[in-house]
N, C-alpha and C positions, 0 to 999 in steps of 0.2 A: 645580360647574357652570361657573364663571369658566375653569379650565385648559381644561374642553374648548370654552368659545368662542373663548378667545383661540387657541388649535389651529386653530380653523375657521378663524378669518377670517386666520391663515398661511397655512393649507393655499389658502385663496379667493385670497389675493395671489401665491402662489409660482405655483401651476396658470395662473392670470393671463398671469405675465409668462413661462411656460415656454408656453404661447401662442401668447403677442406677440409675443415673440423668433422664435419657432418660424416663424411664416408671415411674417415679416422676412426671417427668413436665407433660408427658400423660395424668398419669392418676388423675391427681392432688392431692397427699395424700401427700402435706405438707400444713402448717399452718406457718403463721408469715407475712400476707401480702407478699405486693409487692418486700418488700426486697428480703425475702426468694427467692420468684421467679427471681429475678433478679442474687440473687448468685448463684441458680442451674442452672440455662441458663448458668451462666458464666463457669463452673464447666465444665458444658455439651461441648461448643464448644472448650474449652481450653483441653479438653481430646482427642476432635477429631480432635484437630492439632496437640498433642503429636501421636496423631497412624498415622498420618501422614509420620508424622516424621522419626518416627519410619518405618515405612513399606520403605521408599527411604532409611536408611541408611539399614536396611536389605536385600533390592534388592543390594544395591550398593556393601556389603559384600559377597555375594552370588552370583555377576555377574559372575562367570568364571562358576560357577558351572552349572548357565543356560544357558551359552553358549555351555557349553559342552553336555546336555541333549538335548536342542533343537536342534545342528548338529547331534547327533544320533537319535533325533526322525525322523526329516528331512531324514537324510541318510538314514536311514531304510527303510522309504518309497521311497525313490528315487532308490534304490536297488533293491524293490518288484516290481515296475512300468517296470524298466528297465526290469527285469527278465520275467515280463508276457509279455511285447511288442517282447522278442525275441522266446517267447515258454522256456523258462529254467526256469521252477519253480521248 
C-alpha cells in the first residue's frame, strides 16, 4: 500500500510540474532569457519521462488486477452474445 502512495503523489508532483512548465513555456510568462527557457524545457520533458515511468510501474503493479476486470468484461459479453444467439436471455 505505501509503494503505491508514494507513486501517487510522484505521479501528482511530476503531472504537476509537466503542467506548469507546460503553460509557462506556452504561454511565455517567464523572464531571464534563454537560460530560463532552457531550464523550463528541461523541467518540462524530464517530468514527462517521470509520468512515464510512473504509469509502466503502475500498470505493472496493477497487472493482475486488469487481467482480472478485462476477463470479466470480456466474459460478460461473451455470455450475453452467447445467451442471445441461443434465445436464453
Amino acid at each position: 500500500m505505501k509503494k503505491h502512495y508514494v507513486l501517487d503523489v510522484l505521479l501528482f508532483i511530476a503531472a504537476f510540474l509537466c503542467i506548469f512548465t507546460g503553460i509557462i513555456l506556452d504561454f511565455r510568462f517567464f523572464s531571464g532569457g534563454r537560460n530560463a527557457k532552457i531550464m523550463l524545457k528541461n523541467w518540462h520533458i524530464y517530468s514527462g519521462y517521470t509520468i512515464l515511468a510512473g504509469l509502466v510501474l503502475h500498470l505493472a503493479w496493477h497487472w493482475s488486477w486488469l487481467q482480472g476486470a478485462t476477463r470479466l468484461l470480456i466474459g460478460n459479453k461473451a455470455k450475453s452474445k452467447a445467451a442471445a444467439e441461443t434465445g436464453r436471455v
